[in-house]
C-alpha positions, 0 to 999 in steps of 0.5 A, spaced: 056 115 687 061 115 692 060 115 700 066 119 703 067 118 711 066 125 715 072 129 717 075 126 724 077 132 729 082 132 733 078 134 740 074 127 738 079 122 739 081 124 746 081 118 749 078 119 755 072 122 751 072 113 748 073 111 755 067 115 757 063 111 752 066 105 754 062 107 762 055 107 758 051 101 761 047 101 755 049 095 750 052 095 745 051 092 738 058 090 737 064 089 741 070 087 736 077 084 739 083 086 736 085 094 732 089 090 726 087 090 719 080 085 721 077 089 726 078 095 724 075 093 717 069 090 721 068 097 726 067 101 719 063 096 715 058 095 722 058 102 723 056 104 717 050 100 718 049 104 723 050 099 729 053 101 735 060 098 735 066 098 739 073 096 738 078 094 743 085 093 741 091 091 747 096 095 744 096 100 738 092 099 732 095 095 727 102 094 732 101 086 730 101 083 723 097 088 720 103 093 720 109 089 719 106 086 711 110 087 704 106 093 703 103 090 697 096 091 695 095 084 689 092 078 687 097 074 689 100 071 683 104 065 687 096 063 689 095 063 681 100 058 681 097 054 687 091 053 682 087 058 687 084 062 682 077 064 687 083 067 692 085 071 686 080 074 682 077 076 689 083 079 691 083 083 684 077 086 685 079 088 691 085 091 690 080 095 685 076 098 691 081 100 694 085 104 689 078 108 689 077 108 696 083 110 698 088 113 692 091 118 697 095 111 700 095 106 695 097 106 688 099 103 682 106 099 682 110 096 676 113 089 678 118 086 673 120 078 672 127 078 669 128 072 665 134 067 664 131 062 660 127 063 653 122 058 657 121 062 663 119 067 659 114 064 655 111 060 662 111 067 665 107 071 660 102 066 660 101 065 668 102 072 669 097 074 662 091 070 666 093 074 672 091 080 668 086 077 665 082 075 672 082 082 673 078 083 667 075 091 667 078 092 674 085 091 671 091 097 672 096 095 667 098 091 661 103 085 663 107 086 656 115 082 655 120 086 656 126 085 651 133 084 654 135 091 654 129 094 656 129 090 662 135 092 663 134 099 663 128 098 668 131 094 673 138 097 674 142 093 678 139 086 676 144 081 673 146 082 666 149 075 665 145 070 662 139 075 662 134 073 656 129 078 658 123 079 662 115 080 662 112 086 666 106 086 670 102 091 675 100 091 682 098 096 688 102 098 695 101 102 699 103 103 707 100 098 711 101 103 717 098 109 714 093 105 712 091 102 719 091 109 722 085 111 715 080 105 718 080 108 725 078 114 723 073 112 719 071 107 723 071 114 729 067 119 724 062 113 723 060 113 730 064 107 733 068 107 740 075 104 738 079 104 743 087 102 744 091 099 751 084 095 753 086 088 753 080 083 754 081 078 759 074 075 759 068 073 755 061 074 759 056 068 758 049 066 759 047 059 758 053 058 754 052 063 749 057 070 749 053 076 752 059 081 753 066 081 756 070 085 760 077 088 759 081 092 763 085 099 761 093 098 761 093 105 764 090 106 769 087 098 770 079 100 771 075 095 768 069 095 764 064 090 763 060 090 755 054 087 754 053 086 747 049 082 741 055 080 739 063 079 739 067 079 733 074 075 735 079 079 730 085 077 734 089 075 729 094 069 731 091 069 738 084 068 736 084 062 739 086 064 746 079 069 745 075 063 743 078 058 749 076 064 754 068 060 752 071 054 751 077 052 755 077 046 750 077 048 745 080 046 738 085 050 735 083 052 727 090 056 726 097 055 725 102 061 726 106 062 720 112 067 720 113 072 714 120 076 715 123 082 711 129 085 711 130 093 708 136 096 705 139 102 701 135 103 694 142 104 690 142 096 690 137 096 686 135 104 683 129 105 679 121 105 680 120 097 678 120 092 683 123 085 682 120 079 683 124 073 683 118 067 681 121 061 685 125 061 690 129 054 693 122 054 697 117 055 692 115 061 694 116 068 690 120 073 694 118 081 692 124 086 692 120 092 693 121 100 691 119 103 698 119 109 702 126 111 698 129 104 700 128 097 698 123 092 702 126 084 701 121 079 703 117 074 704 119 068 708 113 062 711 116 060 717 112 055 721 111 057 728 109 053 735 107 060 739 105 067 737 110 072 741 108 079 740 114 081 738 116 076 732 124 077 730 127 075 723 132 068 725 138 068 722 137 062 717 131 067 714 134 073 713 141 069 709 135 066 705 133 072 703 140 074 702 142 069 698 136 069 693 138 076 692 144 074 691 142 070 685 138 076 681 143 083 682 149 084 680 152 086 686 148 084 692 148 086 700 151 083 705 148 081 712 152 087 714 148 091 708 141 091 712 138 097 715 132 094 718 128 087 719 122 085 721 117 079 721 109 079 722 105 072 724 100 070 719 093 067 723 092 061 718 085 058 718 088 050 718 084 045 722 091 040 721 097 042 725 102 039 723 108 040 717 109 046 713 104 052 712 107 054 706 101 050 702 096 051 707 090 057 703 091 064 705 083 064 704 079 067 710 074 063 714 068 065 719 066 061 724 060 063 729 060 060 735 056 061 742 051 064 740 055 072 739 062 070 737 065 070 731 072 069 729 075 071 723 082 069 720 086 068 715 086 073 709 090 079 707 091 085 707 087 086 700 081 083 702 080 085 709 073 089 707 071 083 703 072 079 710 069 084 714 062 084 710 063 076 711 063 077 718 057 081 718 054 076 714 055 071 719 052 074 724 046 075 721 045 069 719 047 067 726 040 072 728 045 076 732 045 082 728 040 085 722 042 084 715 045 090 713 047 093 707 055 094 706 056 101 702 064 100 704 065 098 696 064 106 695 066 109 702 072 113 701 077 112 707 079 118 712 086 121 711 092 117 717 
């Protein structure tokens, strides 16, 4: 049966009623650090375990990555083609729950391959069939070939010359941001404290295991101590900053890559199907995406040496997404045709830091250390509860938290 959140009221998301909490001396189960897709996933499944949770987030909720993805809800199927089959099938099972938990902001979405060679066709029905496949009964839609006319008449604007066709398959979408705002809410009715403009400056230790924190509010500059069982590290590309606040020498295990997208007018490619372009000069596959009555271009894979907080398309990104364009419309937009970019970092788990970061999994990783401090990284957007539950397993088998239950599978999300 499925669990619904309780209704959020208004008069119980007045800030100073969550600083309030912030002031009780008891300590708390959990602290989660960072408010983006990770920690909020956290702050709803611990909470509806019953643990006395709070979440800290330095700016908005979801200001960082976690508002700025493709809006997409998937498997993934360039993992496919990386052979990381484990990715996928989990990410679909994934995309499954969230289409019932959460059916006022995720929904089905058509993707189109348009096809210049009879090979490319076949090799495509194939890949993307096994896609389909892996989905098994959680599938939302048939991958099916699309005749030269027929793709055509659903992708308007796709270029004509040389087209032999194209193969049809189905994803989810859904607004990132809204998205983030519904796991707060929920995470509130569950009984958890998250509060925003509340930077961790320190982690609190005893004996060498983490025991608490202190953060300060960007408002007023008060300060608050909390001690706790455990720490959840959710801070994305700056986790490794969280984890040197107990270990000064520590490590790194991410690497920064950039994803950048560009929005344009919907009349360069009109319709309701996306287009996916399969390989571009990179190897990646780029997404030109239906949204909001506009169109969303993206993404990139840009490595990067630091993690600034507010992260700008460059210039040599925003001409490759254009000239990839370029060679699947008609008529294509120009750099003066773009209404709007943005870019959001990815926290990668890596242990190496060199090369590339296109190659490296978008797998997640849990790593517990110190005693009560959990860090988690990598994953996406579409397998946030699945890592959120790993977190919390982590924790208990680190013997900071009990083992619970994670009812999040059936657990309808709060209204935005």
């Amino acid at each position: 049966m499925e669990a619904t959140a309780p209704p959020v009221h208004a008069t119980a998301i007045a800030r100073d009623v969550l600083l309030g909490r912030l002031r009780d001396p008891r300590p708390w189960d959990a602290v989660i650090i960072g408010g983006g897709a990770t920690g909020l996933g956290i702050a709803v499944d611990a909470a509806q375990r019953g643990l006395r949770v709070a979440l800290l987030e330095r700016r908005d909720f979801g200001s960082g990555t976690s508002s700025r993805s493709t809006k997409l809800i998937h498997g993934g199927v360039r993992y496919l083609a990386q052979g990381n089959v484990k990715l996928v099938r989990e990410a679909l099972a994934e995309r499954a729950v969230l289409l019932q938990t959460a059916p006022h902001l995720v929904h089905r979405l058509e993707f189109i391959v348009p096809c210049y060679r009879r090979a490319d066709q076949w090799l495509l029905r194939v890949g993307l069939g096994l896609y389909d496949a892996l989905a098994g009964s959680k599938g939302i839609g048939p991958t099916r070939w699309l005749s030269r006319y027929e793709t055509l008449r659903r992708l308007p604007g796709v270029r004509a010359a040389g087209l032999v066709g194209g193969v049809s398959y189905w994803d989810g979408q859904f607004d990132d941001q809204a998205m983030c705002m519904a796991l707060m809410r929920t995470a509130l009715s569950l009984g958890a404290t998250p509060v925003d403009h509340l930077a961790c400056g320190e982690l609190v230790l005893n004996e060498g295991a983490v025991a608490g924190l202190r953060a300060t509010d960007a408002a007023t500059g008060e300060s608050f101590e909390l001690s706790t069982r455990c720490v959840f590290n959710a801070a994305g590309v700056w986790a490794d900053s969280v984890r040197r606040m107990a270990q000064p020498d520590a490590h790194p295990i991410i690497r920064v890559s950039q994803g950048s997208h560009l929005v344009v007018d919907a009349r360069w490619l009109p319709g309701t199907a996306a287009l996916l372009v399969p390989k571009t000069r990179d190897g990646r596959v780029l997404f030109i995406v239906p949204y909001q009555g506009q169109l969303l271009i993206g993404t990139t894979d840009r490595a990067l040496d630091d993690a600034p907080l507010e992260p700008q398309p460059s210039d040599a990104e925003v001409e490759f997404m254009l000239e990839t364009v370029r060679g699947y419309l008609t008529a294509a937009p120009t750099a003066a045709d773009v209404l709007r970019r943005f870019a959001g970092l990815r926290p990668l788990y890596s242990l190496q830091h060199t090369g590339g970061t296109k190659s490296i999994s978008r797998e997640h990783a849990v790593i517990a250390e110190h005693g009560g401090l959990i860090t988690v990284v990598g994953g996406k957007w579409t397998t946030y509860r699945r890592m959120a539950t790993d977190a919390l397993a982590a924790a208990a088998r680190a013997g900071v938290l009990p083992a619970g239950i994670s009812r999040t599978a059936t657990l309808r999300l709060a209204a935005p």
